[in-house]
C-alpha positions as CSV (number, residue, x, y, z in Angstrom):
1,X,96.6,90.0,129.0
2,X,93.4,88.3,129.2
3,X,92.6,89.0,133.0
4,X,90.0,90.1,134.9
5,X,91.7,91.2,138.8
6,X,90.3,89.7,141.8
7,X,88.2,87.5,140.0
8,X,87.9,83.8,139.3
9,X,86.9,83.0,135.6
10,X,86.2,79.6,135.0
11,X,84.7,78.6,131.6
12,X,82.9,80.6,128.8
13,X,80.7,79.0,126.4
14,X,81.1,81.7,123.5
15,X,78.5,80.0,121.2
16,X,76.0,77.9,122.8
17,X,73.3,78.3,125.2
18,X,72.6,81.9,125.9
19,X,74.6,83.8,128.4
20,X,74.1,87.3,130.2
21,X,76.0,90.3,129.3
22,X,75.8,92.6,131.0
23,X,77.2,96.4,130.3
24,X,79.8,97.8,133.0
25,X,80.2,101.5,132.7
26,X,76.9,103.6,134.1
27,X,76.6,107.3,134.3
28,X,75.4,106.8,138.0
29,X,75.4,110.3,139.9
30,X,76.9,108.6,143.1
31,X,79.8,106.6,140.4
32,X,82.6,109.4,141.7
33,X,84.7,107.7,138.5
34,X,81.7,109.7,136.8
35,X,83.4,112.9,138.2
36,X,85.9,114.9,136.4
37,X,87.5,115.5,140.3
38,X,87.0,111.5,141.3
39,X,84.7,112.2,143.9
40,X,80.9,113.0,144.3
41,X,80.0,116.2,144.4
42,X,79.1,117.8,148.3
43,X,77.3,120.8,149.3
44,X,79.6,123.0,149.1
45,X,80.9,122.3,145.2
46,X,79.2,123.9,141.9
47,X,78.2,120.6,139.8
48,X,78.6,121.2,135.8
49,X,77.1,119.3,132.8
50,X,78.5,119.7,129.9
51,X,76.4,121.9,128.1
52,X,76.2,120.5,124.4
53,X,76.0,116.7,126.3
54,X,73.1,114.6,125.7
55,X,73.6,112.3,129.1
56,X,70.8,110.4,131.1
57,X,71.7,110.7,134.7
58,X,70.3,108.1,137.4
59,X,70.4,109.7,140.9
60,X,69.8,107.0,143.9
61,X,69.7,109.3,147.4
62,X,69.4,113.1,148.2
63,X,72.2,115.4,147.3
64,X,73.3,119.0,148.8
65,X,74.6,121.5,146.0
66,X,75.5,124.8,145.5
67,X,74.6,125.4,142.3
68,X,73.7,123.0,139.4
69,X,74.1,123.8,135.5
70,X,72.7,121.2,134.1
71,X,72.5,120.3,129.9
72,X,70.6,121.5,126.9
73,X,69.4,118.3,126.0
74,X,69.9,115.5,129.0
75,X,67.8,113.8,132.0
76,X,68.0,113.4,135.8
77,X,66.3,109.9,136.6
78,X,65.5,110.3,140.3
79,X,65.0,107.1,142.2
80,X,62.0,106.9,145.2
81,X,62.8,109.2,147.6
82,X,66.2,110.9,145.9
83,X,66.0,114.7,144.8
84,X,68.7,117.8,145.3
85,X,68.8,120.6,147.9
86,X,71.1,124.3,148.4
87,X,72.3,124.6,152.1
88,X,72.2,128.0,153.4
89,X,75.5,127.8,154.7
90,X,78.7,126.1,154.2
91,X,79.0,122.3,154.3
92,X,81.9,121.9,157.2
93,X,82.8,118.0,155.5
94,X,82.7,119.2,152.2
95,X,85.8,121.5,152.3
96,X,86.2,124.9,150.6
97,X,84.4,124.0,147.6
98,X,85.0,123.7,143.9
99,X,83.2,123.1,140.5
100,X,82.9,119.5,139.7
101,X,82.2,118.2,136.0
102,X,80.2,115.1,134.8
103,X,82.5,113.5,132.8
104,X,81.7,112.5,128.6
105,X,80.2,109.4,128.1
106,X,80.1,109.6,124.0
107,X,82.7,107.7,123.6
108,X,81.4,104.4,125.0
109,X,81.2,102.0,122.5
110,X,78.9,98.5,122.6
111,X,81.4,96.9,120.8
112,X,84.4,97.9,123.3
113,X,84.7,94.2,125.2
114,X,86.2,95.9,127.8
115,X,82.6,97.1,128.4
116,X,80.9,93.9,129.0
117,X,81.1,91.1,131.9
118,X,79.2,87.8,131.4
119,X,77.8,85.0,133.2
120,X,75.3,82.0,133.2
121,X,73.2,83.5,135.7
122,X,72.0,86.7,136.8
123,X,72.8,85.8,140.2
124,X,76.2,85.4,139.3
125,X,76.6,88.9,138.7
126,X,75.8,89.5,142.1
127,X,78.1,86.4,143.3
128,X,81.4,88.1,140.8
129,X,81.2,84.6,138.8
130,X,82.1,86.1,135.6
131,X,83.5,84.0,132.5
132,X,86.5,84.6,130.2
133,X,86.2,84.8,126.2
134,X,87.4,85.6,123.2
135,X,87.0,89.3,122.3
136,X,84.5,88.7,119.8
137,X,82.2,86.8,122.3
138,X,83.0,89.3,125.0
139,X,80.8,91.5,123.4
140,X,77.1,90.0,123.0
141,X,76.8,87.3,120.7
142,X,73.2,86.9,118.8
143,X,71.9,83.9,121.7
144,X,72.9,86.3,124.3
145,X,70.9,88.3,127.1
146,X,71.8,92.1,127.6
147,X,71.4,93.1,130.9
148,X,71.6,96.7,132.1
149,X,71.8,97.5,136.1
150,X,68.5,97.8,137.3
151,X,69.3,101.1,139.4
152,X,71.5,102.6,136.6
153,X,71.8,104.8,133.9
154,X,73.8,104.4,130.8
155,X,75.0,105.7,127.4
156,X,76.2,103.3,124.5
157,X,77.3,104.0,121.4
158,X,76.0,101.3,118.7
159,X,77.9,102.4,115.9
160,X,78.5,99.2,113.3
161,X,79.0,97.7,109.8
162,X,75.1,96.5,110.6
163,X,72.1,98.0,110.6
164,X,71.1,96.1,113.3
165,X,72.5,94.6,116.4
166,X,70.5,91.2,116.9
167,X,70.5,89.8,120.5
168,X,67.5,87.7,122.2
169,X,66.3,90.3,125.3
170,X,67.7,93.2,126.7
171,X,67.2,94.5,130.2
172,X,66.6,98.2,131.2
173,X,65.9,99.6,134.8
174,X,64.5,96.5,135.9
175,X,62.1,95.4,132.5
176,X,63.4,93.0,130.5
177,X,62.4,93.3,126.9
178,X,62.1,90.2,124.6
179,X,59.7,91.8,122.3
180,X,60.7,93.4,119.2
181,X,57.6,95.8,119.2
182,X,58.1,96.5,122.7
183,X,61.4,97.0,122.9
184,X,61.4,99.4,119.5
185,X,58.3,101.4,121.2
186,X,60.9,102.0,124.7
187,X,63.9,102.8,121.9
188,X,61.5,105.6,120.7
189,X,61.2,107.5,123.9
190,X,63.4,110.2,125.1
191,X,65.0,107.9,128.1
192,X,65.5,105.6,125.5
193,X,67.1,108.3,122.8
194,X,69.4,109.3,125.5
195,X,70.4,106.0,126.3
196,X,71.1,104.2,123.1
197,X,72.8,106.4,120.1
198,X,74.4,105.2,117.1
199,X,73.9,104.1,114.0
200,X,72.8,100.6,114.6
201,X,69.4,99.7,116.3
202,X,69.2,97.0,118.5
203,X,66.8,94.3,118.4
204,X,65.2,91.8,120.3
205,X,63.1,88.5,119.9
206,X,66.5,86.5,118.3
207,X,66.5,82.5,118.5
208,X,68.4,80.9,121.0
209,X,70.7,78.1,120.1
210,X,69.0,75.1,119.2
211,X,72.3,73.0,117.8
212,X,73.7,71.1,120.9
213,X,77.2,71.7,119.6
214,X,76.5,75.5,119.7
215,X,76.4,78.4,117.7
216,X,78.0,80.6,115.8
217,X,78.2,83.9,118.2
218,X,77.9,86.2,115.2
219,X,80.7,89.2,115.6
220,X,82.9,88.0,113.2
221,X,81.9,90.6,110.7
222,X,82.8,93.2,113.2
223,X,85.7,91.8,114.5
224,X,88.0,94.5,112.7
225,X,86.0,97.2,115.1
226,X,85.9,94.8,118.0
227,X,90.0,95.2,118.0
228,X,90.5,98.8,117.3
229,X,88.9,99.1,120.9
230,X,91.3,97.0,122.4
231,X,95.0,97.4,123.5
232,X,96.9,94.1,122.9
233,X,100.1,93.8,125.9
234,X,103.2,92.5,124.8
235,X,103.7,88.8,125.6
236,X,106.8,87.0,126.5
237,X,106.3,83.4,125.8
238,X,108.2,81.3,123.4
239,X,105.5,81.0,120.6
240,X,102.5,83.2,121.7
241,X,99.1,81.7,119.7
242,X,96.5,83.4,118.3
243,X,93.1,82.2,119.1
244,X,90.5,82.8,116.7
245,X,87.8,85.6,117.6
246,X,90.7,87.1,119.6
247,X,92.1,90.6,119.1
248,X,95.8,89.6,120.8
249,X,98.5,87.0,121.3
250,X,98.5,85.3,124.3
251,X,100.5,82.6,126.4
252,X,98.7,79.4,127.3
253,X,97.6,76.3,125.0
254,X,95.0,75.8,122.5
255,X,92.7,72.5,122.0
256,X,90.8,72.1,118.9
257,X,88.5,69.3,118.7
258,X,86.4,67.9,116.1
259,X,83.4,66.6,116.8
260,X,80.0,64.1,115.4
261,X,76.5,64.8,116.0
262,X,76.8,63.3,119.2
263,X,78.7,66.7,120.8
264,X,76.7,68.7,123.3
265,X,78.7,71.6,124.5
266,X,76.9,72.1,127.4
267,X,77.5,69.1,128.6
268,X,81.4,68.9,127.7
269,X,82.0,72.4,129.3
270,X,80.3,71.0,132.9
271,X,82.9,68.0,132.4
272,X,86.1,69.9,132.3
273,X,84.7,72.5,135.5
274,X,84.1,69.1,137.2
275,X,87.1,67.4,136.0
276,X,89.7,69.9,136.2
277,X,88.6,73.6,137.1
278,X,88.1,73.1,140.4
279,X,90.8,71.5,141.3
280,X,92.9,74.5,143.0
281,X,96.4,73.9,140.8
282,X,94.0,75.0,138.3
283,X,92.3,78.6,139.9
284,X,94.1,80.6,138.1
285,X,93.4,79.3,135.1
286,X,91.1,81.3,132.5
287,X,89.6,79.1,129.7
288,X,87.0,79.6,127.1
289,X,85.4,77.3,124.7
290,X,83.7,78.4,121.9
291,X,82.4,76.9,118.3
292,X,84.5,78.8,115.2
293,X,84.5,78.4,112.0
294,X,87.9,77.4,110.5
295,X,88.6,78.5,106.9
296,X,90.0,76.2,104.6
297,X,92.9,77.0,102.1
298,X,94.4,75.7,99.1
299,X,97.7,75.3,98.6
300,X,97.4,77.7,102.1
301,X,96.3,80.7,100.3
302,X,93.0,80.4,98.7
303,X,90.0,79.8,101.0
304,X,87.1,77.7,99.3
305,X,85.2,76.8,102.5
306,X,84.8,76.4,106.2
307,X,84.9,74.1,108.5
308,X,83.4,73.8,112.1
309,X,85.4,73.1,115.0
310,X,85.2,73.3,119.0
311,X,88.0,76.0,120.2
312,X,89.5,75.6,123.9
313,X,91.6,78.9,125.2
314,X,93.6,78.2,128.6
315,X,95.3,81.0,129.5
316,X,97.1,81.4,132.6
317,X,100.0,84.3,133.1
318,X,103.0,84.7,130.9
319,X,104.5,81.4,130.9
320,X,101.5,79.3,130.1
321,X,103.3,76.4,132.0
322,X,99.4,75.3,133.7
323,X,97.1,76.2,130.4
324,X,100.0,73.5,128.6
325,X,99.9,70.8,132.1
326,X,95.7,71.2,131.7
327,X,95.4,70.9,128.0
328,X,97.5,67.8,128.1
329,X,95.2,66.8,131.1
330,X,91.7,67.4,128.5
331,X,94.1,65.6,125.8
332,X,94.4,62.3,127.6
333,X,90.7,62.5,128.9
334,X,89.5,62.8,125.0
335,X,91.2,59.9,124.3
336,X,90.1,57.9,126.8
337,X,86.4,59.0,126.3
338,X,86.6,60.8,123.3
339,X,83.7,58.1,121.5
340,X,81.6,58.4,124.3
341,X,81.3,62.7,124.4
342,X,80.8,62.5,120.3
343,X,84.7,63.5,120.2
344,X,86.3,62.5,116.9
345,X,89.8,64.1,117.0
346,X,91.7,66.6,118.6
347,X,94.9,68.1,119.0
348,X,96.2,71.5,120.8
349,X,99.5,73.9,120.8
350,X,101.1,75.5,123.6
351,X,103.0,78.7,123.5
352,X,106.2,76.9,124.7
353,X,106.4,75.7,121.5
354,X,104.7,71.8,122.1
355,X,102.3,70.5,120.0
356,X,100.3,67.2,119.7
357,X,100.7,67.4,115.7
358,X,104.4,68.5,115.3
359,X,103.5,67.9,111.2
360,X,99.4,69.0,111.0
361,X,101.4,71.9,108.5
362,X,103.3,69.6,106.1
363,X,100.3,67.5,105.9
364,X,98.4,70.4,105.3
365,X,100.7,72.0,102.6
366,X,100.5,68.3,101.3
367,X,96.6,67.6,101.0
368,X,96.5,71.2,99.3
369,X,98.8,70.1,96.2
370,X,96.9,67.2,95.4
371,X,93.5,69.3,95.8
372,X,95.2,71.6,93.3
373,X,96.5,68.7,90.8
374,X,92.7,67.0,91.2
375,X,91.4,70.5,90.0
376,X,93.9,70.9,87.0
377,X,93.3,67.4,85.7
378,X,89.5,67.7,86.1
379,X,89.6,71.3,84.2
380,X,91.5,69.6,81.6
381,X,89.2,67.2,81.1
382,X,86.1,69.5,80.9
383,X,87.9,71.2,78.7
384,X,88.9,68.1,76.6
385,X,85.3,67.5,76.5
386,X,83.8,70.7,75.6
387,X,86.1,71.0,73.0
388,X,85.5,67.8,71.5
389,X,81.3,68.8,71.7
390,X,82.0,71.8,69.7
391,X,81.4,74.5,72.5
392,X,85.0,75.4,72.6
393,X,86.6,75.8,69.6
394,X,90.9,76.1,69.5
395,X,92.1,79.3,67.5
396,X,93.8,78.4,64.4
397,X,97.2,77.3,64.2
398,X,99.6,79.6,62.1
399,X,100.7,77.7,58.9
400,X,104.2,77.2,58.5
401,X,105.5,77.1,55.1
402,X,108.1,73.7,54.2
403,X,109.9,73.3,51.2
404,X,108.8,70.6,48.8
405,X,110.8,67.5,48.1
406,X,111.1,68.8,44.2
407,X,113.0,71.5,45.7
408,X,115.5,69.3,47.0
409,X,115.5,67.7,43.5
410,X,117.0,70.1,41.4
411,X,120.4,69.4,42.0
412,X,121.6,66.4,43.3
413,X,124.9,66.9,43.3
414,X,125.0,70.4,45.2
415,X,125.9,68.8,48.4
416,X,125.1,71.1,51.8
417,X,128.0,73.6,51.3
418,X,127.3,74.4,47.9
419,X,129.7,72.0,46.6
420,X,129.6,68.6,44.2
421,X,129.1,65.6,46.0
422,X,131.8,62.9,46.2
423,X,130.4,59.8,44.9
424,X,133.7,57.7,45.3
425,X,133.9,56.1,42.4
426,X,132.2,55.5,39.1
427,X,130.2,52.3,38.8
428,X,130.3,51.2,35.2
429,X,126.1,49.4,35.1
430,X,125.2,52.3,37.3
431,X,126.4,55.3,36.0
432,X,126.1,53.9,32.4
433,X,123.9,51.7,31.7
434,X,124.0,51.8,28.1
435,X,127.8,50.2,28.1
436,X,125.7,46.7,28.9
437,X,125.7,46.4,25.2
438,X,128.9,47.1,24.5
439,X,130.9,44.3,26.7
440,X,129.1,41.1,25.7
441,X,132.2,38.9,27.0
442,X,131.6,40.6,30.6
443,X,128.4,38.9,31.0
444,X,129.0,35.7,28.9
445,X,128.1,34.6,25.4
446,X,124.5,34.0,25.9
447,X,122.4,36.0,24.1
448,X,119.9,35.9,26.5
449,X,119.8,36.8,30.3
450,X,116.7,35.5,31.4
451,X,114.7,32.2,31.1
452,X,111.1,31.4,32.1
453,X,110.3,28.0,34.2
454,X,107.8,26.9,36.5
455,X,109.3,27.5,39.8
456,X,109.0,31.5,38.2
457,X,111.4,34.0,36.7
458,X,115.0,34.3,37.3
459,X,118.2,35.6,36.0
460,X,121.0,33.3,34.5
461,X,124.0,33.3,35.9
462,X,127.2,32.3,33.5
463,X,129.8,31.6,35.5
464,X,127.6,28.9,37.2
465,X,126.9,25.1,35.2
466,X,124.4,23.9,36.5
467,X,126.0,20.4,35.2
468,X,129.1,20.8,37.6
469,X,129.3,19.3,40.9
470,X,132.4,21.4,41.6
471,X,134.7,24.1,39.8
472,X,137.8,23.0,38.6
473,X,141.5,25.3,38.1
């Protein structure tokens, strides 16, 4: 889970004004977790470094020993007044003796957030005022300020996907370094060879934030090393959430605000510390804000861009009963003021399964389709266009071969099964025309059929007198 024992984690502003980071682990000759026995070696004890170790070693008082081997290649940094003696005789406190090992600090990794602590202050180092994150922001983002104990040693491994680690100043011993030159020049000498190995150089002199609504911290693109570090614990909660720039699940709420130009982050994260975090229902809580960048899908699936967004974590035990009571609390307050703090929407989640937009994924899934259909129809219409132009050109169409209508003329009486057609029966002036001539009294005893007049041509018709009113029987 996302705790830190014994301490009281407010609010972390992941991407905004710069914070301190500062590295935990030391190789310290009095840290007795330094020793492979878990204490510091007395005068009566044989102290052992390993031999092929490269290891920079600060020592802060005088030490008894019996004997010493110390490294091919390493560095005692003695502090004013601190140095090493052999007793001539036994050591009555010390026991019967044995041979105590420096343990191997090779493995310490930059990018381990386990490794880091952070704060707005120096002081607050001092004071145990650390602040909770995300595990990409745990480690330090590119606004940040490194800080190394002043009486302490160290070895970090800097291995990345980068070349270079980009940070604004980094502390050593005391000097804090905000020159690139300078710092490079300290990076070159042997303290600083033993203290800093890998294959990533660090680098001073970066920008601090200058957006009010923060920045982004940077680590994404090593976010996938960032996790291997880190050992996720199994959660209980109903519906545990991811948070982005987060290596685990965890139980608690999430509030996701969009914002206007009007947002300043540094201002909103002093209004929920004076609103709500130190109120003491609320002490146990750990929450982070932090700018992230959402990436947006179509149709779910295919990301075409990004979109900004303020990212609230509350995390509080495994229930999450107080992170879900607290984001409600921030909910109501952005509603009420939400105009006023340059607040255009919001919404959160909580891992008991409550939400504020039950439906954000149907409407989601919805604006997708009709972002797809837009992009058919306007593809088919460039591609109407180009076609019509002449820069596209359609293949041609395979030719079909039809029969001809003479080929349906050949014979007329085949009818579709091969057989004659039935035509009924035989119509004397169709079928045989030429036996008009030969039944004059069918057709009357005028010789002729057809008379010209001025209303026009027409046929004459013997049955009918024109002279009749009516036919007689």
């Amino acid at each position: 889970m996302l705790q830190a024992p014994g301490v009281l984690l407010l609010l972390c502003l992941g991407a905004t004004n710069a914070l301190y980071k500062q590295w935990i682990p030391d190789t310290n000759y009095e840290n007795k977790t330094n020793w492979d026995k878990g204490k510091v070696p007395c005068g009566n004890d044989v102290v052992v470094f390993p031999a092929q170790g490269k290891v920079s070693v600060f020592v802060e008082t005088t030490h008894a020993v019996q004997e010493m081997r110390l490294p091919v290649d390493g560095e005692l940094i003695l502090n004013s007044g601190a140095g090493f003696y052999v007793l001539s005789g036994k050591d009555p406190a010390c026991g019967a003796g044995a041979t105590v090992q420096f343990q191997d600090s090779e493995s310490l990794q930059w990018f381990n957030p386990a490794m880091w602590q952070a704060a707005a202050t120096q002081n607050d180092f001092q004071l145990g005022k650390f602040l909770f994150s995300v595990h990409e922001e745990s480690v330090p983002c590119q606004q940040d300020d490194v800080v190394f104990k002043a009486l302490s040693s160290f070895r970090v491994d800097t291995t990345s996907s980068q070349s270079t680690i980009p940070v604004t100043s980094v502390s050593v011993l005391g000097k804090s370094f905000n020159s690139k030159s300078e710092f490079s020049e300290y990076l070159s000498t042997r303290t600083g060879q033993m203290q800093f190995h890998g294959s990533s150089a660090v680098t001073v002199g970066n920008p601090g934030c200058g957006d009010p609504s923060g920045c982004d911290c940077g680590n994404s693109v090593n976010h996938q090393l960032i996790c291997s570090t880190v050992q996720c614990a199994t959660v209980s909660c109903k519906q545990p959430l991811s948070p982005m720039g987060h290596c685990c699940e965890v139980c608690g709420a999430i509030v996701t605000i969009q914002y206007t130009v009007g947002f300043n982050m540094q201002t909103y994260r002093e209004r929920i510390h004076h609103l709500f975090l130190i109120l003491p229902e609320y002490r146990s809580i750990q929450l982070g804000v932090s700018k992230v960048f959402k990436s947006q899908k179509l149709l779910g699936v295919i990301p075409f861009s990004t979109t900004p967004e303020i990212q609230v974590v509350i995390v509080d035990g495994e229930e999450g009963k107080l992170s879900e009571a607290l984001a409600q609390n921030i909910m109501t307050d952005i509603r009420s003021h939400g105009s006023e703090l340059g607040i255009t929407e919001s919404e959160f989640q909580a891992s008991s399964g409550n939400s504020s937009d039950p439906s954000g994924g149907n409407a989601g899934m919805v604006a997708g389709i009709v972002i797809a259909v837009l992009v058919l129809i306007a593809l088919v219409a460039v591609g109407v266009v180009l076609i019509q132009k002449g820069v596209v050109r359609l293949p041609p169409m395979p030719t079909i071969p039809m029969p001809s209508l003479s080929s349906f003329k050949g014979n007329t009486d085949v009818g579709d099964l091969g057989g004659t057609i039935d035509r009924g029966f035989d119509n004397p002036i169709f079928d045989h025309p030429d036996m008009l001539s030969n039944n004059p009294g069918l057709y009357g005893t005028e010789s002729q059929s057809i008379s010209m007049r001025q209303t026009g041509v027409h046929f004459i018709n013997p049955v009918y007198d024109e002279n009749e009113s009516d036919f007689t029987v």
